[in-house]
N, C-alpha and C positions, 0 to 999 in steps of 0.2 A: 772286913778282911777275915777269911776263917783261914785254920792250916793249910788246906787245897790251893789258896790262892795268892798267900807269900808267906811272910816270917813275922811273926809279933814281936816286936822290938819293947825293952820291960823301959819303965816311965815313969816317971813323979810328976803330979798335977802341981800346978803353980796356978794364980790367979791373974784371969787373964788382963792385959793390958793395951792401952790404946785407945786412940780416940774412937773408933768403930768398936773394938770387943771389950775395953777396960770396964770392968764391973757387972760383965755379964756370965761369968761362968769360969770355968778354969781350962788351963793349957795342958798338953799332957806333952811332957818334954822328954825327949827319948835319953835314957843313959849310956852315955859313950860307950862303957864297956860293954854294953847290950849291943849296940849297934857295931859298933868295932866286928866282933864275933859274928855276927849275921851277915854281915856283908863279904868276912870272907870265907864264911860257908857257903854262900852260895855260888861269890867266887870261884871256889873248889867244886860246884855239882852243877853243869849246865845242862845235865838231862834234868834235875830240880828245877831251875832258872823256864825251861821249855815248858815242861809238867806246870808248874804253876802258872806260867803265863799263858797257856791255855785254857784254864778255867778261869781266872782272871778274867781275861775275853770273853766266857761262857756267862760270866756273872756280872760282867758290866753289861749286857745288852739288856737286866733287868732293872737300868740305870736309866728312865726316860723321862726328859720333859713330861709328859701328859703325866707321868707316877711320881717323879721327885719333885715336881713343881708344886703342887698341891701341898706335900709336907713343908715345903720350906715356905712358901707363904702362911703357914697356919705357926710353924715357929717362929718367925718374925714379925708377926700379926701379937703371939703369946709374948715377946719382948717387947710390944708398945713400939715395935720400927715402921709400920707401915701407916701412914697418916691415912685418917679418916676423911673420905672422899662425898661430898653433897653427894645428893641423890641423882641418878638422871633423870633429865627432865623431860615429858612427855612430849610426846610429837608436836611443832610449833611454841613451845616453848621459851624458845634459843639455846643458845651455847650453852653446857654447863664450864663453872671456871675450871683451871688444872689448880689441881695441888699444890698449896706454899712448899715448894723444895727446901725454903731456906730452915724449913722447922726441923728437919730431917738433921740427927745426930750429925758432929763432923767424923 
């Protein structure tokens, strides 16, 4: 998010929680009176609301699978989430097996 594209809402980081994100990092949890204020500014300015939402648009189409995919498998590879898969195995071979799923965090 930069100014062009909405409103930065201000945040106190907490530690995250839960079975999937507990003890992985922190939360960044928005402050009411932050958010309060932001929502009815923008409320008040729908040529703002328009203006950002089309850059918005402009900046999300740099949001693609083939570019975001890559980064999120290499952070979730650097948290230890993505189990270690046998090798494939060479033509005639056989099957290789799938993945124990059940090792996978809850």
């Amino acid at each position: 998010m930069t100014p062009s594209t909405g409103w930065s809402v201000d945040f106190r980081e907490e530690p995250a929680e839960g079975p999937i994100y507990g003890g992985l990092g922190q939360w960044c949890v928005p402050r009411r009176e932050s958010l309060v204020a932001l929502m009815r500014e923008a409320a008040a300015d729908p040529d703002a609301r328009r203006e950002k939402g089309r850059a918005a648009e402009v900046r999300a189409l740099d949001f693609t699978w083939d570019l975001a995919g890559p980064v999120l498998v290499r952070a979730l590879d650097d948290f230890g989430l993505i189990p270690r898969r046998p090798p494939v195995p060479a033509s005639g071979e056989g099957p290789r097996t799938a993945p124990d799923l059940a090792r996978l965090p809850a």
